[in-house]
PDB file of the backbone (N, CA, C, O) and the ligand in Angstrom, with CONECT records:
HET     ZN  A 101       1
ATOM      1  N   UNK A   1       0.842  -1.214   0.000  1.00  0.00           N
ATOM      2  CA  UNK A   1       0.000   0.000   0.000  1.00  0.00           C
ATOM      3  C   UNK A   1       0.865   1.246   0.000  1.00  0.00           C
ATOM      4  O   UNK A   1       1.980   1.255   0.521  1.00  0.00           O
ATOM      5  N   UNK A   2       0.318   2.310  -0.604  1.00  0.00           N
ATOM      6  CA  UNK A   2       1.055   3.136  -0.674  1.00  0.00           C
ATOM      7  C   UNK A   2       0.643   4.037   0.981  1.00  0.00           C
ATOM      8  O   UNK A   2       0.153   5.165   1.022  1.00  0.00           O
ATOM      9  N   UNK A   3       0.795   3.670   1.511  1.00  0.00           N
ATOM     10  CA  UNK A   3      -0.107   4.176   3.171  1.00  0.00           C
ATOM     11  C   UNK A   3       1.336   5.679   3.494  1.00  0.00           C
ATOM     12  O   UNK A   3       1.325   6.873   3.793  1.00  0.00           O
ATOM     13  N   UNK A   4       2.217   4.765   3.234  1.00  0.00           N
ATOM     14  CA  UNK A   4       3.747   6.229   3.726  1.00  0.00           C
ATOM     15  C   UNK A   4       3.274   7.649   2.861  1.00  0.00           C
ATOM     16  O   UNK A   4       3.921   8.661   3.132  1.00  0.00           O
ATOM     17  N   UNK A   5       2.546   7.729   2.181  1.00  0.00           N
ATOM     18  CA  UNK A   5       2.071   9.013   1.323  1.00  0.00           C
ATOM     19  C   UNK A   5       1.304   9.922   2.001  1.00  0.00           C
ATOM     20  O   UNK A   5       1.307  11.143   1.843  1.00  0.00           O
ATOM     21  N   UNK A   6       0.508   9.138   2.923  1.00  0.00           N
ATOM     22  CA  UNK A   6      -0.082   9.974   3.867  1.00  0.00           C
ATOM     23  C   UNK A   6       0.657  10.386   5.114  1.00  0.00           C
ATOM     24  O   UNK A   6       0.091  11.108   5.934  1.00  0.00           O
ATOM     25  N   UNK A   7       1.783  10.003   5.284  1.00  0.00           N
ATOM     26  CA  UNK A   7       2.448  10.397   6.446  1.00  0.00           C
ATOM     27  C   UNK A   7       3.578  11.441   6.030  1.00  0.00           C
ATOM     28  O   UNK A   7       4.294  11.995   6.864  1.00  0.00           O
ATOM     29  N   UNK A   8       3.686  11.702   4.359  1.00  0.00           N
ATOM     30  CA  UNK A   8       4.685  12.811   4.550  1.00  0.00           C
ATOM     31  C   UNK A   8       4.479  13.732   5.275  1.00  0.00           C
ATOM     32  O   UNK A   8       3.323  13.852   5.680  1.00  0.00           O
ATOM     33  N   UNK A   9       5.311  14.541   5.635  1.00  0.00           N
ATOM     34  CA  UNK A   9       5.163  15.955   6.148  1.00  0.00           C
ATOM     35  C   UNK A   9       4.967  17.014   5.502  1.00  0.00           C
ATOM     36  O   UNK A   9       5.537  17.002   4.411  1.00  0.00           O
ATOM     37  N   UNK A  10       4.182  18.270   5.806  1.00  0.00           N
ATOM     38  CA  UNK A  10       3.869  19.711   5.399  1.00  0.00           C
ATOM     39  C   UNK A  10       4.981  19.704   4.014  1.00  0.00           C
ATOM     40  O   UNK A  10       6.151  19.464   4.310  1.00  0.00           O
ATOM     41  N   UNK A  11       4.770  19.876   3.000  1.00  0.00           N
ATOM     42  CA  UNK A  11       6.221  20.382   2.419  1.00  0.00           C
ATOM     43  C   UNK A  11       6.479  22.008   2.542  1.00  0.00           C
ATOM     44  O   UNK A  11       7.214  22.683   1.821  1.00  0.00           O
ATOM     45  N   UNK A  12       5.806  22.376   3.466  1.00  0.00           N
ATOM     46  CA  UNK A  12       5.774  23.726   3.512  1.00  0.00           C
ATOM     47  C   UNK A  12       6.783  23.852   5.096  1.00  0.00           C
ATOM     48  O   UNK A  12       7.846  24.438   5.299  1.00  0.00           O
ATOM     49  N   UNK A  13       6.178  23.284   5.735  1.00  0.00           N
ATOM     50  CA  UNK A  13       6.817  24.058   6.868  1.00  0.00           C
ATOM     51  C   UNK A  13       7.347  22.331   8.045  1.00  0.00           C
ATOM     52  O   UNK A  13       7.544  22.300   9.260  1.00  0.00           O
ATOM     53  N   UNK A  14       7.420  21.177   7.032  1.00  0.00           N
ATOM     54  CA  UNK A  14       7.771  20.132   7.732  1.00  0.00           C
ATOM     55  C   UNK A  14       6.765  19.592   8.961  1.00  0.00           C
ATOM     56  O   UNK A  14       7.125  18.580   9.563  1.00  0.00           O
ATOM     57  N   UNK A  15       5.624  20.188   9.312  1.00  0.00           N
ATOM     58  CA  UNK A  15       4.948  19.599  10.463  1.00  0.00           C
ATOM     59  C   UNK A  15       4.586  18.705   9.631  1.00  0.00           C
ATOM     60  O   UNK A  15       4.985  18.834   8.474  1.00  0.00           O
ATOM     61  N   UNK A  16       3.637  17.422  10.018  1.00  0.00           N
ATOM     62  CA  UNK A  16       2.706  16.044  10.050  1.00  0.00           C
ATOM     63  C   UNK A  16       1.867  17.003   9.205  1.00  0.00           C
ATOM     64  O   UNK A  16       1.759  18.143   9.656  1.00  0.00           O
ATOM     65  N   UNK A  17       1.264  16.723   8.066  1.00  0.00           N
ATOM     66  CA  UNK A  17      -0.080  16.973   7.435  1.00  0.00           C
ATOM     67  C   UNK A  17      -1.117  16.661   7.762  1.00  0.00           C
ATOM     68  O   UNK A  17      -1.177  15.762   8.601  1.00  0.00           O
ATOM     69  N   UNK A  18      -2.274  17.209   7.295  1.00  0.00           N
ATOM     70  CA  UNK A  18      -3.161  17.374   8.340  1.00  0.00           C
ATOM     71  C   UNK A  18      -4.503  16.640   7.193  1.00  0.00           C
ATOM     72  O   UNK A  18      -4.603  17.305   6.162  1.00  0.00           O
ATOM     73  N   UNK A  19      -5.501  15.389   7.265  1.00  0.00           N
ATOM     74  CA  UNK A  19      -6.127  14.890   6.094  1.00  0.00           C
ATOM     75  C   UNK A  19      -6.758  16.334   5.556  1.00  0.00           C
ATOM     76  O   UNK A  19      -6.603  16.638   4.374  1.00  0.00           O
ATOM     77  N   UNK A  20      -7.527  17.277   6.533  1.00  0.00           N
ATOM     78  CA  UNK A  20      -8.363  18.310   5.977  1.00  0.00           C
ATOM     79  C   UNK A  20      -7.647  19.063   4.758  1.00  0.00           C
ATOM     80  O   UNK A  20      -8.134  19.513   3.721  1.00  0.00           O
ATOM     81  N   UNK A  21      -6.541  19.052   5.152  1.00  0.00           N
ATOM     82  CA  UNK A  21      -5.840  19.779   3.963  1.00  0.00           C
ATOM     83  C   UNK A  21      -4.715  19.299   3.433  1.00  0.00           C
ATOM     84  O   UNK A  21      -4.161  20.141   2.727  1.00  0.00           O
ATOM     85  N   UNK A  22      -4.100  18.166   3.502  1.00  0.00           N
ATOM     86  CA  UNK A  22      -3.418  17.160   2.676  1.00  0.00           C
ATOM     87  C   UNK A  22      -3.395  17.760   1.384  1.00  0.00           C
ATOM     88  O   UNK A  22      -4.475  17.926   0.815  1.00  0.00           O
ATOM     89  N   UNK A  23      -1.941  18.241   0.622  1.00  0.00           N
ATOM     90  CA  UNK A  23      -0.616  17.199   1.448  1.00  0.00           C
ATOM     91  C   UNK A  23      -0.053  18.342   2.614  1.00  0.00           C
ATOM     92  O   UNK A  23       1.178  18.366   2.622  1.00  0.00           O
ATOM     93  N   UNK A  24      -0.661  19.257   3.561  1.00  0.00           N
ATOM     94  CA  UNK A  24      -0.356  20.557   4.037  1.00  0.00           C
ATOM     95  C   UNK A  24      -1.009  20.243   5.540  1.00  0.00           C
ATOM     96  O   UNK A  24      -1.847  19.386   5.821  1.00  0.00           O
ATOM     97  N   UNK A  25      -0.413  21.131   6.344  1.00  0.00           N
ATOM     98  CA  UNK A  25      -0.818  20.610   7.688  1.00  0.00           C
ATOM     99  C   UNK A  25      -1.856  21.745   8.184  1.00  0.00           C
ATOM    100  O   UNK A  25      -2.390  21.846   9.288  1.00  0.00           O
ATOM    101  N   UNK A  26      -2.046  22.968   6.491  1.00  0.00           N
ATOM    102  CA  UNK A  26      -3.082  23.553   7.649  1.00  0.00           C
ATOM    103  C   UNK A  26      -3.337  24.440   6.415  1.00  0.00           C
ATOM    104  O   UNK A  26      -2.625  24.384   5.412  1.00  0.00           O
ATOM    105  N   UNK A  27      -4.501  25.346   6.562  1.00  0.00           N
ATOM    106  CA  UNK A  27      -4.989  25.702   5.623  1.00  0.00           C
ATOM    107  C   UNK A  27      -3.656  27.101   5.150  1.00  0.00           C
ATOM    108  O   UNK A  27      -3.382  27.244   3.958  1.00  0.00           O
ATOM    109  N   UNK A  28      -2.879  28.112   6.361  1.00  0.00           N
ATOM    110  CA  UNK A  28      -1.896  28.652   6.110  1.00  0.00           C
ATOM    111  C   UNK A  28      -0.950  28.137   5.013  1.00  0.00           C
ATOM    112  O   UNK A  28      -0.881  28.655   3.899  1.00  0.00           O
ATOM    113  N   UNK A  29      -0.050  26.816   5.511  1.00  0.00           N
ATOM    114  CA  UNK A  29       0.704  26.282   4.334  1.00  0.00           C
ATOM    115  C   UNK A  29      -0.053  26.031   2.999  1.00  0.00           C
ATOM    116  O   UNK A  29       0.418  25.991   1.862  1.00  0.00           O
ATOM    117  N   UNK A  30      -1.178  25.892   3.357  1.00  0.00           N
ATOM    118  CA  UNK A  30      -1.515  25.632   1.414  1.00  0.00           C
ATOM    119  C   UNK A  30      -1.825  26.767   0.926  1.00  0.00           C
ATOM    120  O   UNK A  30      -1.626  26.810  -0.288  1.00  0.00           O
ATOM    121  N   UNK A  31      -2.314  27.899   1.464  1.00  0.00           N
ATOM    122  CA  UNK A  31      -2.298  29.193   0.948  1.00  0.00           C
ATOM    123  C   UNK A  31      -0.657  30.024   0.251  1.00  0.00           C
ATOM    124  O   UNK A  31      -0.400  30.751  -0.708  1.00  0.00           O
ATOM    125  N   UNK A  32       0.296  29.265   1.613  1.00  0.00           N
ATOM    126  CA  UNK A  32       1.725  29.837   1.176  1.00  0.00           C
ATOM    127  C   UNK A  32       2.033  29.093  -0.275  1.00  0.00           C
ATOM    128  O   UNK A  32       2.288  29.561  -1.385  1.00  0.00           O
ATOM    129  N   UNK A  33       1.913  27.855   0.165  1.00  0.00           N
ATOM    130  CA  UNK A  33       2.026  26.999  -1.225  1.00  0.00           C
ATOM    131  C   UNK A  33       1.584  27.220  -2.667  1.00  0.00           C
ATOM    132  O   UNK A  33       2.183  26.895  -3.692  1.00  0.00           O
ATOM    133  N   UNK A  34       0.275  27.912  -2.522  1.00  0.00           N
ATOM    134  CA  UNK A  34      -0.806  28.257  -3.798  1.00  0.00           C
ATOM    135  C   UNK A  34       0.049  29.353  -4.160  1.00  0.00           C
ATOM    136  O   UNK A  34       0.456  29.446  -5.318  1.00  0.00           O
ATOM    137  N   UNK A  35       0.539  30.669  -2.778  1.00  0.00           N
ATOM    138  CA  UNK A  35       1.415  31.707  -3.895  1.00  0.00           C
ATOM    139  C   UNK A  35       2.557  31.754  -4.144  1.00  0.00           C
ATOM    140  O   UNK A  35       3.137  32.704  -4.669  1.00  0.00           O
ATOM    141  N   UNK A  36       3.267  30.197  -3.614  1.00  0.00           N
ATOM    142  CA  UNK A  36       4.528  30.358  -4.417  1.00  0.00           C
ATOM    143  C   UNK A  36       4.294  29.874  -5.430  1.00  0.00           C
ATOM    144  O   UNK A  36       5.061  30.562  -6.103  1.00  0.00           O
ATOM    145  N   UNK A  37       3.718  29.045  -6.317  1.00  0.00           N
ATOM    146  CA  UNK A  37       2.968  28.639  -7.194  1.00  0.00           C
ATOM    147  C   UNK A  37       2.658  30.030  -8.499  1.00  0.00           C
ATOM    148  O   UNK A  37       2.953  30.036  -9.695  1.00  0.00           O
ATOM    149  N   UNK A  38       2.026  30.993  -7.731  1.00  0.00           N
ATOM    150  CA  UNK A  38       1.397  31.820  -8.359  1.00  0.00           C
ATOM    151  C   UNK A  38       2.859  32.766  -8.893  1.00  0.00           C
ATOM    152  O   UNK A  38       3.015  33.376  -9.951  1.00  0.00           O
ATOM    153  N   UNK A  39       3.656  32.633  -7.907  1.00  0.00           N
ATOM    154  CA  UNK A  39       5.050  33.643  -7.965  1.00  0.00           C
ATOM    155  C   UNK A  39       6.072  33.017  -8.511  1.00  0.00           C
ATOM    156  O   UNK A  39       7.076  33.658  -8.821  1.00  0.00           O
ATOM    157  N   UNK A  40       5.987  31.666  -8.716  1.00  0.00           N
ATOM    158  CA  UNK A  40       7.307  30.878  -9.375  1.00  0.00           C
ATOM    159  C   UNK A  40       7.314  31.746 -10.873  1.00  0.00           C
ATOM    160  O   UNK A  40       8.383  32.103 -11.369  1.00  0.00           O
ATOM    161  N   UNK A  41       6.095  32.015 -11.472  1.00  0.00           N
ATOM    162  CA  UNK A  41       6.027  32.570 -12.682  1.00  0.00           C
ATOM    163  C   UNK A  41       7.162  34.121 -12.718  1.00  0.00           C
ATOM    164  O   UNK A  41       7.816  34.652 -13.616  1.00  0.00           O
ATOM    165  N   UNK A  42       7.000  34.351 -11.626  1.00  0.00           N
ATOM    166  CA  UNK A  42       7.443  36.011 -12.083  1.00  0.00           C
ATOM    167  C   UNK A  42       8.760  36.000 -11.078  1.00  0.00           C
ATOM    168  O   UNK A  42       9.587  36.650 -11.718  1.00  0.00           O
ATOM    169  N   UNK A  43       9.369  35.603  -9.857  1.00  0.00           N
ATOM    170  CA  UNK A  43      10.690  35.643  -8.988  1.00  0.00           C
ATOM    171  C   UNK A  43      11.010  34.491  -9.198  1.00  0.00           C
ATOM    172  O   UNK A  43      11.748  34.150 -10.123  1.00  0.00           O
ATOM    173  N   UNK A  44      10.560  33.820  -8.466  1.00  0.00           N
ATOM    174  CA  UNK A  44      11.185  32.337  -7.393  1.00  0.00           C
ATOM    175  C   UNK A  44      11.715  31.994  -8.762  1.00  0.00           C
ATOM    176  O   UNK A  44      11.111  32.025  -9.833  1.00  0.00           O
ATOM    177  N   UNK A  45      12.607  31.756  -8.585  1.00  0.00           N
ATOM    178  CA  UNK A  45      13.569  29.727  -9.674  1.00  0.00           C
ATOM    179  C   UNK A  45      13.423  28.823  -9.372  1.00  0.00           C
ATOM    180  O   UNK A  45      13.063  29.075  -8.222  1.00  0.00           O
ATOM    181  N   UNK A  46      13.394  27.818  -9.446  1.00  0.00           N
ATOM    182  CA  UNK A  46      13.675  26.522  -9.244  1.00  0.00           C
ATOM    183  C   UNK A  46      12.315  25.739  -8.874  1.00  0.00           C
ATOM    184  O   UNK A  46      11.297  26.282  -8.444  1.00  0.00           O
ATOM    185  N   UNK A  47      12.463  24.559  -9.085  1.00  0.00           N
ATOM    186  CA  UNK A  47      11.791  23.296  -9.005  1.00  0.00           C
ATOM    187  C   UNK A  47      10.670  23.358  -8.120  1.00  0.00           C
ATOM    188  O   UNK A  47      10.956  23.520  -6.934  1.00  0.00           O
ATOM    189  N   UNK A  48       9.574  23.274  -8.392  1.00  0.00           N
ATOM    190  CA  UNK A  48       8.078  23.445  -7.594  1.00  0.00           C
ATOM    191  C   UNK A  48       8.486  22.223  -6.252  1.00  0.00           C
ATOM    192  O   UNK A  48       8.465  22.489  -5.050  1.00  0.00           O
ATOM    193  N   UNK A  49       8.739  21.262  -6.688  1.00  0.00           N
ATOM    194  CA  UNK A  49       8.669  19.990  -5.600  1.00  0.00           C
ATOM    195  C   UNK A  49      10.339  19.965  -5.521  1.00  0.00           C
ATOM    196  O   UNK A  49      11.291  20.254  -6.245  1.00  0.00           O
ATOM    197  N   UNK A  50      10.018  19.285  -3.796  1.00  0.00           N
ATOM    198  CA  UNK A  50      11.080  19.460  -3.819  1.00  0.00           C
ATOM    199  C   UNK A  50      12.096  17.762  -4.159  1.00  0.00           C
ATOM    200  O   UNK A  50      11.396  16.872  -3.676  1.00  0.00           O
ATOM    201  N   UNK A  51      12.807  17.417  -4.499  1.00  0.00           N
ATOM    202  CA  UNK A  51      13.385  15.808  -4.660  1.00  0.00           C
ATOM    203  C   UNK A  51      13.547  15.018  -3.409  1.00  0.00           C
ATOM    204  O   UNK A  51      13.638  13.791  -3.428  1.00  0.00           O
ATOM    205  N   UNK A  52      13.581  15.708  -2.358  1.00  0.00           N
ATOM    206  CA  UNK A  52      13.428  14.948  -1.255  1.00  0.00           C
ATOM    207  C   UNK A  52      12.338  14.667  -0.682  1.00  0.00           C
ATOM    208  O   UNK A  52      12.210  13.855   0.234  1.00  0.00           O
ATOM    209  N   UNK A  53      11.623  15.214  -1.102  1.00  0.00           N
ATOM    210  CA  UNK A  53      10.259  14.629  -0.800  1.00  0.00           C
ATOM    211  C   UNK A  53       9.513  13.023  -1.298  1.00  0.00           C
ATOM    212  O   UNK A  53       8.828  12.191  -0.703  1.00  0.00           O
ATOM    213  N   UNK A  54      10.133  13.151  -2.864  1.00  0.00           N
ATOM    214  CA  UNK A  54       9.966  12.128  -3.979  1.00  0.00           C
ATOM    215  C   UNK A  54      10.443  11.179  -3.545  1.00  0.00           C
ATOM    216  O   UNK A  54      10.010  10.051  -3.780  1.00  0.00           O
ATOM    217  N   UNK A  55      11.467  11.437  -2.794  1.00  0.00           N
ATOM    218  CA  UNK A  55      12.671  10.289  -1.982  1.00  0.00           C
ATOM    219  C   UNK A  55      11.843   9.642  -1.317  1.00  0.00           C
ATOM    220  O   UNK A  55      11.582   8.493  -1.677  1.00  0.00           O
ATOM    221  N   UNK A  56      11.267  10.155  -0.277  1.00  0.00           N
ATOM    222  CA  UNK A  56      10.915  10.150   1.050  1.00  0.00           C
ATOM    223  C   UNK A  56       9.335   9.216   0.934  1.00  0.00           C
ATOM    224  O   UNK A  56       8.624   8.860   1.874  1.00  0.00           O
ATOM    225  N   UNK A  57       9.093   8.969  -0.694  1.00  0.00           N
ATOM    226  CA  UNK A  57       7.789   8.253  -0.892  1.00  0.00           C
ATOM    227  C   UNK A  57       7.593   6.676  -1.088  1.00  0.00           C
ATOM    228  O   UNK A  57       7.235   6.063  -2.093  1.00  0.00           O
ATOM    229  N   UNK A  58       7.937   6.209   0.186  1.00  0.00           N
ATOM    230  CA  UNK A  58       8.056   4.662   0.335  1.00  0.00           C
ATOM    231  C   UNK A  58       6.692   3.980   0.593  1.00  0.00           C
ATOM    232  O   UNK A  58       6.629   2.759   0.732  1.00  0.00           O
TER     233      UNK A  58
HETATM  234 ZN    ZN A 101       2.692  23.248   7.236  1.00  0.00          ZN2+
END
């Protein structure tokens, strides 16, 4: 089962995720998440996800 998918952590801020707002532990991180998203277009560089996360999907 892929069951370890639900136990990653926030990729936002590393706490335990939370099901209500999975993959995010709270409605804050997915808001931060949505505008780096929105801002990767115009500042931020680099890679939306991060590779250690991908790792981390046992
Ligand atoms: Zn978080």
């Amino acid at each position: 089962m892929s069951d370890a998918a639900r136990h990653k952590p926030c990729p936002i801020c590393r706490k335990p995720q939370v099901k209500e707002f999975a993959p995010f532990c709270s409605a804050r991180c997915r808001d931060r998440d949505l505008a780096r998203w929105l801002n990767d277009g115009y500042a931020l560089p680099g890679p939306p996800v991060d590779p250690e996360d991908i790792a981390r999907e046992e």
